[in-house]
N, C-alpha and C positions, 0 to 999 in steps of 0.2 A: 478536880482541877490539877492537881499534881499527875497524876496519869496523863489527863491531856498535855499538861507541858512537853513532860519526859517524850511523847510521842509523837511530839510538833518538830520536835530537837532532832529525834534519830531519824525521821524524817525527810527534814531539812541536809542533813549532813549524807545521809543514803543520797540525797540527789546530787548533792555536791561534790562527794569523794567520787561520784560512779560515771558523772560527766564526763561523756554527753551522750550516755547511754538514754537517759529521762527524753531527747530528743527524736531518737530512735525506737520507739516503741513498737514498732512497725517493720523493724527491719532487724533480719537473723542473718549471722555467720555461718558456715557449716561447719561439721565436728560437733564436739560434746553439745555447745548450745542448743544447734538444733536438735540433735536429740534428746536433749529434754524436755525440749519444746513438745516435739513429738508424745513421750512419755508422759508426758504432763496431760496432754488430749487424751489420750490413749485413754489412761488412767479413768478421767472425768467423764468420758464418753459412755466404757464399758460400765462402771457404775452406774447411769443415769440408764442405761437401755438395758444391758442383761450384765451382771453384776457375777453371774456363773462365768461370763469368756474373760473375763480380768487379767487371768494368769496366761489367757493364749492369744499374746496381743499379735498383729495385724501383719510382723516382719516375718522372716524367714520360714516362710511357707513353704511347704506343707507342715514343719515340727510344729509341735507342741511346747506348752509352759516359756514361747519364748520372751514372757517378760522378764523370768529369773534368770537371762543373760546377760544382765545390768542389774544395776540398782535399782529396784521398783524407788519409787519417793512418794509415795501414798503419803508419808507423815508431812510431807508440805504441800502436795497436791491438794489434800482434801480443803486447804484455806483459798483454795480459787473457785468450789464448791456453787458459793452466793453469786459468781459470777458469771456462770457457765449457760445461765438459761437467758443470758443476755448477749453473748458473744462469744464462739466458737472458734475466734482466732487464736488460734498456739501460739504463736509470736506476740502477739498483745500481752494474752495471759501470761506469758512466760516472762517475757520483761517486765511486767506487773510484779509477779511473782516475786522476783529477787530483789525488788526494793522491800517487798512486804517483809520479805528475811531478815534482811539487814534492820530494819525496825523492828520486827520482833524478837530480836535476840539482842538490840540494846534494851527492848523494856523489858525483857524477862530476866536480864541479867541487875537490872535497875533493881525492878522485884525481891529477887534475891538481896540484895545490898541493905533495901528499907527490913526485909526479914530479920537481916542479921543487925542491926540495930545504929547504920553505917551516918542516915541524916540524909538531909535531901541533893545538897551538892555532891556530896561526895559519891553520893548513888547515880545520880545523871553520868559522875566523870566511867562508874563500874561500865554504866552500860554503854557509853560510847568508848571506852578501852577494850570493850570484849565484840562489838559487832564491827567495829574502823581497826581490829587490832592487826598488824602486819603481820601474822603470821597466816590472815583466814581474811583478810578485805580482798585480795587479787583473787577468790573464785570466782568471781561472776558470772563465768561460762558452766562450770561442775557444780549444778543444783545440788547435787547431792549433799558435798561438803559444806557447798553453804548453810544446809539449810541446818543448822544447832539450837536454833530457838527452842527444842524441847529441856536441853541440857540443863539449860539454869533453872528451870523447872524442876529437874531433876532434885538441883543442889537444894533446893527449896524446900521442898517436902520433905526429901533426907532430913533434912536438920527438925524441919517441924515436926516431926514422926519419932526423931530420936529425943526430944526434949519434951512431947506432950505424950507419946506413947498411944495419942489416940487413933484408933481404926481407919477413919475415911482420909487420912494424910500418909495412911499406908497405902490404901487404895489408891490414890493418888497420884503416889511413888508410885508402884507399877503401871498406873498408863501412860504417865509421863515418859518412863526408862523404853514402855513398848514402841511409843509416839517417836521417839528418838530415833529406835531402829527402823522403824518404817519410813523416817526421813533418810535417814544415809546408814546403812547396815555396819560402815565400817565405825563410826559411833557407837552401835548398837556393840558390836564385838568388843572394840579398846575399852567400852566404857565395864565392860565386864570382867577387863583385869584390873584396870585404874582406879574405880569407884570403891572397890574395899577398904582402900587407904585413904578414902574421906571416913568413910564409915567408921571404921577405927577409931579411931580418938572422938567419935559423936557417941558412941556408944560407951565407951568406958566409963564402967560404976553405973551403968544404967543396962546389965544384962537382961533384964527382965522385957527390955524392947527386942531382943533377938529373934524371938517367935514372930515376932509380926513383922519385922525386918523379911525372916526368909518368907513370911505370905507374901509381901512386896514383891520378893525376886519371884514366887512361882506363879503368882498375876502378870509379871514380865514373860515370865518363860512362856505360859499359855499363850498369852498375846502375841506371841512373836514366831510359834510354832509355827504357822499355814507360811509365813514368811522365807525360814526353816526350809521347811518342806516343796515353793517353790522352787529355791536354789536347787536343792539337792535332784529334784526332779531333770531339774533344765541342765545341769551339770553332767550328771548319771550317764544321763541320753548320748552323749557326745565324749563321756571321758574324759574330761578336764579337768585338769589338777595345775593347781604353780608351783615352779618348785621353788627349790629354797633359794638358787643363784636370780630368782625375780626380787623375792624376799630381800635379798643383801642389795640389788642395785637401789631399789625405790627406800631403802632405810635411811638415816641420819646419822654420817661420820660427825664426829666431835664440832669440827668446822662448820656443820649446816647449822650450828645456833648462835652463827652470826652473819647468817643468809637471810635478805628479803626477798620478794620479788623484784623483778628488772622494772616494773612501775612504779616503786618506790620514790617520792620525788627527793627524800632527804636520804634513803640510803639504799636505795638500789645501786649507784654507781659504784658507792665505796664496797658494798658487799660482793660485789660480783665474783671476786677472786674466790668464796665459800659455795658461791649457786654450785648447784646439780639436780641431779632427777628429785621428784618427792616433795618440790618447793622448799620454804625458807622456813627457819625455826625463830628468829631475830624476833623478838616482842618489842624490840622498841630500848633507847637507853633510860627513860624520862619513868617508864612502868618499873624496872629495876632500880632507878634510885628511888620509887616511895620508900618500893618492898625494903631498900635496905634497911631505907630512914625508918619505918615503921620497926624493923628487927631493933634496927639500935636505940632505941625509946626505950624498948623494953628490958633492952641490957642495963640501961640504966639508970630505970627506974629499981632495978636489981626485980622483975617480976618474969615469971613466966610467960609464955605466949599462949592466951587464949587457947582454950578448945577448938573456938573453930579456926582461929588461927594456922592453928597445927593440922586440921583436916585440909586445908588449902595446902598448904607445905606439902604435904603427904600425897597429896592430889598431883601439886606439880613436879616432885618428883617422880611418881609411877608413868606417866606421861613422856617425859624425859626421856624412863626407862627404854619405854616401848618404843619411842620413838626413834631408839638406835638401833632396833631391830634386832636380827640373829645375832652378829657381828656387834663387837665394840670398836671401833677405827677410826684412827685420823690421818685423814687425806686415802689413800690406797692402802694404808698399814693395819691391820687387825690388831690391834694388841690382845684381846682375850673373849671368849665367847659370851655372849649377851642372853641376859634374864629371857627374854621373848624366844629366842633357838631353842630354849629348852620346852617353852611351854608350847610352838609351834610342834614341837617331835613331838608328844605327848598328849594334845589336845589337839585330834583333827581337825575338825575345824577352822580352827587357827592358821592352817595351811593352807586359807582361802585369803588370808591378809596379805597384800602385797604391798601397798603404801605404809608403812608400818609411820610413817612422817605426819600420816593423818592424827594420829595423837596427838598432836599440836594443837588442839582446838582444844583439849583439857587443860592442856599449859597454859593458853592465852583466858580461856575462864577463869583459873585459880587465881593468874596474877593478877585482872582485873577486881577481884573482891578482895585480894588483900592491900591492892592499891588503895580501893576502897576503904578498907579497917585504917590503912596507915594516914587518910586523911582528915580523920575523925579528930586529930591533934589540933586541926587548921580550920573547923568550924566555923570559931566566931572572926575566922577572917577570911571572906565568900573570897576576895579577889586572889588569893593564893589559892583557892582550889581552883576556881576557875584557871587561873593560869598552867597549873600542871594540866586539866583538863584539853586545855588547846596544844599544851606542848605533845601529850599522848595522840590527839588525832591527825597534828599536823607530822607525828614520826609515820600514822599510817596514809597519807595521803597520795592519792594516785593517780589524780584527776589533773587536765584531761588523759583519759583512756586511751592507748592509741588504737585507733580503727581503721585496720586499712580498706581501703574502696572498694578493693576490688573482691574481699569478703563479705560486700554486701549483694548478696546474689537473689534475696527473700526482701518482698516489700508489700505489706499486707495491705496499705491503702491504693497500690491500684489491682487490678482485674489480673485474677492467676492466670498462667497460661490453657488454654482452651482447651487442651489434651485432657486438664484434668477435671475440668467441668462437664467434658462430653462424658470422661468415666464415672462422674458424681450421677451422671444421667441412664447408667447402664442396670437396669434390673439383676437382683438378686447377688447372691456373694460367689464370688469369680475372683482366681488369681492373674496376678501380670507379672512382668517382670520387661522389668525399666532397663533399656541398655543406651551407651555404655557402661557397664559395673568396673566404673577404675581403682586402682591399687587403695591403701589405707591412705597415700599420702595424698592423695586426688583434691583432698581440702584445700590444699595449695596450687597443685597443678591444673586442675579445673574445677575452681569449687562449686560453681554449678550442676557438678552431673556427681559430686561425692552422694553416696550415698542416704547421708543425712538429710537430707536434699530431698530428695524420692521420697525420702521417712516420712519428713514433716510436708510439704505435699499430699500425702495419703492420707491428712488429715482433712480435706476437703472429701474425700470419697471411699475412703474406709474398706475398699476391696481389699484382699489379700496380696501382701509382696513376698516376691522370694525374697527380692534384694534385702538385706540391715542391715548395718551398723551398730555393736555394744561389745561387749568385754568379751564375749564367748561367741566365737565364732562355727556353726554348726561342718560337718565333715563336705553336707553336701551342698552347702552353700559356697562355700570353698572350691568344687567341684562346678559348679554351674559356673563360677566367675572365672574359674580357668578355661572353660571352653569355650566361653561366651569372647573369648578374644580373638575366635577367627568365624562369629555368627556372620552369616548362615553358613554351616557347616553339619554334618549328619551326624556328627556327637551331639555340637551343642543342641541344633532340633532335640533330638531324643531327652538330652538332660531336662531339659524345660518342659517337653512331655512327659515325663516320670514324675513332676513336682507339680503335674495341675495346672500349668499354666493355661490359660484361653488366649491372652493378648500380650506382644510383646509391642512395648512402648518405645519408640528409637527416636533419638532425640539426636539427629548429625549434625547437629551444631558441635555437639561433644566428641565427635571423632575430628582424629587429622584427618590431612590429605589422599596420603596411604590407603588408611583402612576406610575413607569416603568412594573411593574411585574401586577397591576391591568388591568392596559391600553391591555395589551398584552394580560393576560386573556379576555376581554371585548370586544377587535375587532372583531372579529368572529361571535359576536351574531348580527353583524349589518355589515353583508358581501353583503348583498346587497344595500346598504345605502350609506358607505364608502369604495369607493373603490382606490385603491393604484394605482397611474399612473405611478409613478416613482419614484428613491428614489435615493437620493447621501449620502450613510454613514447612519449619525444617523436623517437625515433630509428626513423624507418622505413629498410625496404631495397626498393628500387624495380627490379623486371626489368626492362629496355631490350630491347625487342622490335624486328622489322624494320617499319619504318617500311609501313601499309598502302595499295597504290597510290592505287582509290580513291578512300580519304577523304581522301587526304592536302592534295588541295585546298579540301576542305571546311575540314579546321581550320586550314587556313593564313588563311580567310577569315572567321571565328571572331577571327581575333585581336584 
């Protein structure tokens, strides 16, 4: 009965902070949404049919491993699992998806609070300050980040494991900590500097739990290896590295922890003068006065603070740490080099952390459970918890959303366009490549032909695309989009030849004027090359034939 309540609640409030997304369940953005959308399919598809192509999902064709050019989210994918053999919408699933998030990371966080011995209100208030919390309510678009529901999990089992010393709460620990990084990797990383310093003070005077603490971390590390090993694969391939000047932009000067996001309805305005890259660090003022009140109880009362008390403290300051990144700075000023610079030079790995801001979701956990502890004074009077309870959700409130119109370019309840039903109808696995391929910022300038767009699309018919969109851009996709801006031309033919393609899908709706009237002069001179199978409107599908010996120098002299 308690579970259902707690679950009716974060529920209810997931629809109402996130309004009037719960309206549109049907309708995608382009940019990161739909590419998670996309991922999200991807993900649930390869598992369900051949569970070996996983890692070599459907984008930038011909490479290889290109799922590890993002963040797989396998650790939140897998909960749309029960509903995949009912409905293969991406856009359905995927706005499904992130309310399920936001509910399960208020009840795991709930969880955590009844664990630690917190009572029922004040555990309801844990898990709607750690899932509504402003530092992590504005992803709604980046699954990734959103998706922490394993974390309080985490904190869970940590404590139970350090206090009962028994084996399967160790076991536990490690699927949970693996589940975390196979939802969002940057979690998985922070939470491998951050987490020590809960563990610390759970473990003191209980050394005899350390053996089985590091079988936790090498059940983590096993788990997490093939994950590991994607990156590095997809990475390798292409040379990618960040450097540290990405590190210092996306970190946290002093000033970003009193930054929310711009949807903030009570303090997006006043914080604005703090916003920059990396989002907000702002938890709220109503979450910092429990924390105090619950500190100064304990002043005095003349007692110490709880063990786990002090593991949350401990928690939320490593958190903090990282989340200033290389650099310690306020406003443009460095005052002196940062814990994370050093461990970044030192542990390679680490030099794949660019958000160093995503720490923030450690912050917003810790302060949510000590909120929790500090309410435990105010038990036998519901209506003062409650009350802080509303004051915390109404600091994270965001709702309505703003959605501009003309980012809605995806709308799964009517009929997709016919181009890509004819290719859901084409035998056997074949690559295309969808033009126009416009700039990164195309989300804006035409967000119907952004490449995200095409991604989730290819969720209807699952052919191979050169075209993608994700954090690693491969050398020769890069290469095909720069030539591809004066198609048909006898580079770009050849580029698109070299990469496999059979069909190239033109959609002139997406071009100007210019390159309409160019294009249309230009076909003809490569009538044997590209040929027109079919056409719905302004959307043709073009055959890519072998280049004819020949003429080949004729039209190259044509140009």
């Amino acid at each position: 009965m308690r579970s259902s309540r707690a679950i009716l609640l974060y529920a209810l409030l997931a629809i109402a902070i996130t309004y009037p997304y719960v309206l549109k369940l049907r309708v995608m953005e382009p940019g990161d949404a739909a590419f998670f959308a996309w991922e999200l399919a991807w993900t649930l598809h390869a598992l369900t049919t051949d569970p070996g192509q996983l890692a070599h999902a459907n984008i930038y064709h011909p490479e290889r491993y290109a799922l590890g050019m993002d963040e797989p989210i396998l650790g939140s994918s897998i909960l749309m699992l029960p509903l995949w053999p009912f409905t293969q919408d991406a856009v359905l699933l995927l706005n499904l998806l992130r309310l399920v998030l936001y509910v399960l990371c208020g009840y795991h966080t709930y969880l955590l609070a009844r664990e630690l011995g917190c009572g029922e209100g004040p555990s309801l208030v844990a898990g709607a300050a750690f899932a509504f919390s402003p530092i992590r309510v504005d992803q709604v678009g980046h699954l990734s980040t959103l998706g922490a529901q394993w974390l309080p999990l985490v904190l869970l089992y940590l404590h139970r494991f350090t206090r009962t010393g028994r084996w399967p709460h160790a076991l536990a620990l490690g699927i949970c900590y693996a589940l975390a990084g196979y939802a969002c990797g940057y979690h998985g990383m922070i939470g491998a500097v951050v987490l020590p310093a809960a563990a610390a003070p759970l473990l003191w005077g209980r050394w005899a739990r350390l053996p089985g603490l590091a079988v936790a971390g090498g059940i983590a590390g096993l788990l997490l290896l093939p994950l590991y090993h994607l990156h590095q694969m997809a990475f390798r391939a292409h040379g990618f590295a960040r450097g540290r000047d990405e590190a210092v932009l996306y970190s946290a000067p002093l000033e970003r922890f009193l930054a929310t996001s711009d949807w903030n309805r009570v303090w997006g305005t006043l914080t604005e003068p703090f916003r920059g890259p990396g989002g907000g660090l702002f938890p709220g003022l109503t979450i910092l006065v429990l924390v105090a009140l619950g500190a100064h109880g304990c002043w005095r009362r003349g007692s110490a603070p709880s063990r786990v008390a002090v593991a949350l403290g401990g928690l939320a300051a490593a958190a903090a740490l990282v989340a200033l990144g290389p650099e310690i700075r306020l406003g443009e000023t460095t005052l002196l080099p940062g814990p994370f610079g050093v461990l970044r030079e030192w542990v390679g790995p680490f030099r794949m952390v660019r958000v160093t801001t995503r720490a923030g979701v450690f912050l917003a956990l810790a302060l949510a459970v000590l909120a929790a502890l500090a309410l435990r004074r105010y038990a036998r009077r519901p209506w003062v918890v409650a009350a802080f309870g509303t004051l915390i959700v109404a600091e994270g409130w965001i709702a309505p959303i703003p959605i501009a119109s003309w980012a809605e370019v995806v709308d799964t309840s009517s009929p997709p366009p016919p181009v890509y039903t004819w290719l859901a109808a084409q035998p056997g696995e074949l690559a295309i490549a969808e033009l126009p391929i416009v700039p990164n910022d195309g989300e804006f300038r035409r967000p119907a032909f952004h490449e995200s767009i095409y991604m989730l699309y290819s969720t209807l018919h699952w052919k191979r695309l050169v075209n993608g969109y994700a954090g690693v851009e491969p050398r020769r996709y890069g290469v095909i989009r720069d030539l591809t801006r004066r198609f048909p031309s006898r580079d770009s033919l050849d580029a698109l030849r070299g990469a496999g393609v059979r069909y190239v899908v033109l959609h002139r709706d997406g071009l100007g004027p210019n390159k309409s009237a160019r294009l249309e002069r230009e076909l003809p001179r490569y009538a044997n090359e590209l040929v027109e199978v079919v056409r719905f409107g302004p959307d043709s599908v073009l055959e890519l034939r072998p280049a004819p010996g020949p003429e080949r120098d004729d039209a190259r002299g044509k140009r």
